[in-house]
N, C-alpha and C positions, 0 to 999 in steps of 0.2 A: 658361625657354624662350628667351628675349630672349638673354642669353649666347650657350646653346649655337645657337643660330640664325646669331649673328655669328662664331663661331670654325668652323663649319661653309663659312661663306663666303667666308671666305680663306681656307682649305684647297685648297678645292675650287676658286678662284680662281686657287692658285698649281698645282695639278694637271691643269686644263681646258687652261693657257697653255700648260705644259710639253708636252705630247702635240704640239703646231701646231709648235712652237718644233724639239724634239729631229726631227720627221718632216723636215721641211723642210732641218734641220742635214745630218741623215745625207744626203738625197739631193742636196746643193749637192756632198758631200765624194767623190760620185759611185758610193755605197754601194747593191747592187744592191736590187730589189723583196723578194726572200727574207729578206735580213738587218732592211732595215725592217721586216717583217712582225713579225722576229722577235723585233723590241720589243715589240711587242704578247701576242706568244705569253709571252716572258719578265714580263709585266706580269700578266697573268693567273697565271705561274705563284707570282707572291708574293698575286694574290689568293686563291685555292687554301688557301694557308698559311696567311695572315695571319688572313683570317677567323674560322676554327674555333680559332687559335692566342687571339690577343685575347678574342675572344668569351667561349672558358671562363676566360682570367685574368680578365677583368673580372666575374665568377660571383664569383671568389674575393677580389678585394680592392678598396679604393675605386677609384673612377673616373676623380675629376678629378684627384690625381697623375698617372695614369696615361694622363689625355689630353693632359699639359702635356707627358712624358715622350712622347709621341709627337711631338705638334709640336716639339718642338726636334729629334727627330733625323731629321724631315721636313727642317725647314731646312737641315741640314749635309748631309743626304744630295744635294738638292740642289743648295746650295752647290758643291761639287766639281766640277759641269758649267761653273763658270766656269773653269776651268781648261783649258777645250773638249781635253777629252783623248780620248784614239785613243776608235774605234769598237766594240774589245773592253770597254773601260770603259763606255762610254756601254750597251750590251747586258748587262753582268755586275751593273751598280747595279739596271738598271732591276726586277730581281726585288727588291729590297730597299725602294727608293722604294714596292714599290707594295705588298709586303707591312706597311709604316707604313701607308699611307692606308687599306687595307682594317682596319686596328686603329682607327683614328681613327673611320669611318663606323661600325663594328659598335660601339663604343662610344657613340658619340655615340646612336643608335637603341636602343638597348638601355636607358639613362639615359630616353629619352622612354619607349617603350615600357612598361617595368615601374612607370612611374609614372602611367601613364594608365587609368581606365577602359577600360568593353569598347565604351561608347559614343561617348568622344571619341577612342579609338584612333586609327583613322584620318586624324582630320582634326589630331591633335598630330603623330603622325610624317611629314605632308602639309608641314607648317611647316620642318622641319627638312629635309626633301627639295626643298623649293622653293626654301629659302637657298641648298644646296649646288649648284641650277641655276643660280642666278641668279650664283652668283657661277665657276659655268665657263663662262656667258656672256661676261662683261665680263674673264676671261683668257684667252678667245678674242681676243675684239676687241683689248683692248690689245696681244696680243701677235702680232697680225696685222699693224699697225702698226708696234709696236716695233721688231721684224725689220727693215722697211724703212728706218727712221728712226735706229738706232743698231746693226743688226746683231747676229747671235749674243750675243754672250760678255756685251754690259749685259742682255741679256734674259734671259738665264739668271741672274742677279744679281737682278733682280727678284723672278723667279717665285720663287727661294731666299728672301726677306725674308719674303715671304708667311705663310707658316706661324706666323714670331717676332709677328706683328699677332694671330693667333688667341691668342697666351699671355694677353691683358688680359680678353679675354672669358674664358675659360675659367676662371680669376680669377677671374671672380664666380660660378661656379657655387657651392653649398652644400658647403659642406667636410664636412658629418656624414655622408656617405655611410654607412649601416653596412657594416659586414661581411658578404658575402657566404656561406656555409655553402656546405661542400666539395660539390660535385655529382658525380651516377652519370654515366656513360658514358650517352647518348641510348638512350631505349628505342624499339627499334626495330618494333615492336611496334606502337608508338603512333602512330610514325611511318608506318607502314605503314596504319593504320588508317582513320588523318585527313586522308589523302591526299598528306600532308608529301614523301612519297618521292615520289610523282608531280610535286610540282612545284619539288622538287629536280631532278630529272633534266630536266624541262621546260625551268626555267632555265639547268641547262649547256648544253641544245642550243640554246637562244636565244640564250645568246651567244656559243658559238661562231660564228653566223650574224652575229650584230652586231658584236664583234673583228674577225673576218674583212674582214668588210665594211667598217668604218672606219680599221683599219691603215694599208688602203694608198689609202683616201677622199682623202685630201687631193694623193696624189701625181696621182692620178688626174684631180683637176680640173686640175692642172697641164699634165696631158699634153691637154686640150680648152682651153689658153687663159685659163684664170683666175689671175687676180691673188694675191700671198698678203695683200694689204689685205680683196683681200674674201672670201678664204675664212673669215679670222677672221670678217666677219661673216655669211656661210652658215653656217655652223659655229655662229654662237650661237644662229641660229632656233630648234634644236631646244631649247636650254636655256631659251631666253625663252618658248617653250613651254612648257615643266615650272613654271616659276616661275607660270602661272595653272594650267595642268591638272591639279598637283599637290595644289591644296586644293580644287578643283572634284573631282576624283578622291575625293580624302580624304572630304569630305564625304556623296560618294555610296555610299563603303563602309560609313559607318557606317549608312547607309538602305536599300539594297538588298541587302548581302550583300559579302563579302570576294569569294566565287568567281566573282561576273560579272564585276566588276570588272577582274582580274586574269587572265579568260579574255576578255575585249578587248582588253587589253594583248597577248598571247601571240600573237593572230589577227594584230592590227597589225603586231607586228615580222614575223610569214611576209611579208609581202607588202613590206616596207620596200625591202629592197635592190634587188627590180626596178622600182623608182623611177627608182632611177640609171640603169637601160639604156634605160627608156623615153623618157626626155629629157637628153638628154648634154651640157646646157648649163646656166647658171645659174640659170633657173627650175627646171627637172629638181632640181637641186639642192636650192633652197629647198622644193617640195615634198616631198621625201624628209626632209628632215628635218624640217622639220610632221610628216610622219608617225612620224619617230623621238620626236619630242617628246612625241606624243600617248602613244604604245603606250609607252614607259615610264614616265609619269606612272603609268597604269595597272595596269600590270605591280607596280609598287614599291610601291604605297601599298597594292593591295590584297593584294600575299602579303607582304607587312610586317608588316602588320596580320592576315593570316589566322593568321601564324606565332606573332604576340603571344598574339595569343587561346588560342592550343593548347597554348602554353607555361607550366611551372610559373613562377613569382615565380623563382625560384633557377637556371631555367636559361634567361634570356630571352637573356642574350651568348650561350651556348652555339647555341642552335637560330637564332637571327639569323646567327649566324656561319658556323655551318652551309649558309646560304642563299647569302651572300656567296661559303664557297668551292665552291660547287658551280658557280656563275657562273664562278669562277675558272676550274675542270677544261675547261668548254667554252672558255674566254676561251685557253687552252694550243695547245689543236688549230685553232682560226678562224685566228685569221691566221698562221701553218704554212700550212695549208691554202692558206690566199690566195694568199700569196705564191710558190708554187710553182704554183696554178694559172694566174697571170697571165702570165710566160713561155711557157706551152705552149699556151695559148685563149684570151688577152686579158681584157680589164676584166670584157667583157659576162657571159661566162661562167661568171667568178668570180660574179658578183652571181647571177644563175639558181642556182647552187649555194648560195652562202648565203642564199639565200630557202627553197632545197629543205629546207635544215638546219633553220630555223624553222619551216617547215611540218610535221616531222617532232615538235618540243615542243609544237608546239600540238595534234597528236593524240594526242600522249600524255597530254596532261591529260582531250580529249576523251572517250577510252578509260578513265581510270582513274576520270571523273565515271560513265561508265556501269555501271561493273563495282560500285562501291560506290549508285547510285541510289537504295537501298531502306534503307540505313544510315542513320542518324541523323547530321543534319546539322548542325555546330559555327559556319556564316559565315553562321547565318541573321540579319537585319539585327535590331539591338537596337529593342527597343520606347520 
């Protein structure tokens, strides 16, 4: 656990920075709100991919090859932004960067998952989801700073090193991985039954509303006045958040139930984004992300774990991955969306819309709890 804990954490250290670092670059280089956006959209679209892609390879063969083989081509991919090359580049990697990292995370949770009871589920994939806040905290922070202190091109040098620090951890994971046995295509069926499809689709419209919303977050406190020293550290509230809510969350999944859990989560991020209209300065700020902090602690630990639960041994990548790209699909359309609605009705109105978007997943879970009610229920809390 200790391992993959620590190689989680520079991952997600050298991926948290990069997002502050690339947003900031494109709009110094006077790159319009659309095109930034379109990072975001382009990053979801490798999450999309990546997820269901990884998921079912890691079904079929060892793991920790396959995570060392991610982190290094994290690094180089990386890497090449030190080059600070045009704008078309910097938007044509960003699907690849993020199609690795979505193989990285659905690995890494898949390895806890299928190794964990139904009773500590929750609060082992809590662990591993708290490293990976904690360490897109402190590549916030650092490279809120960095920027200012050595500018672009060493900070992107940085964040690229990151990944090669996870290769010693990942090292010590258990090399006997077995062999995985070939898997069916998802029964849909089952999926449909368990409620898996509801919050699949839940999740894409959630973060469509959360991409959306964050894409062009950072340009936005620019345009109110803020510093980029302290949006790095705005920006890590929400992570320093997840780092306790995440095993406090965990905990109470394996006691009350995966679906309340994770039907708090869903309610929180509705209401996340008009956060930011309601208070249009710094504290506005740090609230809102408290709140983003909260609601996906919640969100993640409890359909992480509902998703374990449902899943056979043999398809825990696949159906984990599954979850990952449906995030994706919404993660494609949010900030498109953004960044076209902020030219034509400004900031406020973007947000009002991606709050509608979240409120829109979170009735869909509502709706598909009531239609099934009287079905036997798989997230009731282990004894």
């Amino acid at each position: 656990m200790i391992p993959l804990a620590t190689s989680s954490l520079a991952v997600a250290m050298s991926m948290g920075g990069l997002g502050l670092v690339l947003q900031l670059y494109l709009a110094d280089r006077g790159v319009s709100t659309f095109w930034i956006g379109m990072l975001g959209t382009l990053s979801a679209a490798g999450m999309l991919t990546g997820g269901l892609t990884w998921g079912t390879i890691s079904d079929r063969i060892r793991r920790r090859p396959l995570l060392i083989g991610l982190s290094v081509s994290l690094a180089v991919a990386i890497g090449l932004l030190v080059l600070l090359p045009p704008t078309e580049w910097i938007l044509g990697t960003a699907l690849v960067r993020r199609f690795l990292l979505a193989g990285f995370a659905t690995v890494a949770v898949a390895i806890v998952s299928s190794s964990s009871t139904i009773s500590r589920r929750g609060k082992n994939v809590s662990y591993i989801a708290s490293a990976s806040a904690a360490g897109r905290a402190l590549g916030l922070i650092a490279m809120g700073f960095c920027i200012e202190m050595v500018g672009f091109q060493f900070s992107f040098a940085v964040v690229a090193v990151l990944p090669l620090v996870a290769l010693g951890a990942v090292a010590l994971l258990p090399s006997d991985n077995p062999m995985r046995p070939a898997v069916d295509p998802p029964r849909w069926r089952q999926i449909r039954s368990t409620g898996l499809l509801d919050l699949y689709v839940a999740a894409g419209l959630r973060q469509m509303a959360i991409f959306g919303t964050f894409s062009l977050l950072f340009v936005y406190m620019r345009s109110i006045g803020i510093a980029p020293g302290l949006m790095g550290v705005l920006g890590s509230i929400n992570t320093f958040i997840q780092v306790l809510a995440l095993v406090g969350f965990g905990w109470l999944a394996d006691r009350v139930g995966r679906r309340r859990i994770f039907m708090l989560g869903f309610a929180l991020s509705a209401i996340t984004p008009c956060l930011f209209v309601v208070l249009a300065n710094a504290y506005g700020m740090a609230i809102g992300y408290v709140a983003q902090g909260l609601s996906f602690s919640a969100l993640h630990v409890g359909s992480t774990a509902y998703i374990g639960d449902q899943a056979p041994h043999h398809r825990q990548g696949q159906l984990l991955g599954l979850l990952e790209s449906s995030r994706g699909l919404g993660g494609v359309f949010g900030p498109m969306l953004a960044g076209a609605v902020v030219p034509l009705a400004g900031f406020a109105w973007m947000f009002v819309a991606m709050s509608g978007i979240g409120s829109v997943g979170f009735l869909v879970l509502c709706w598909g709890q009531r239609v099934r009610r009287r079905q036997p229920r798989a997230d009731s809390a282990p004894a």
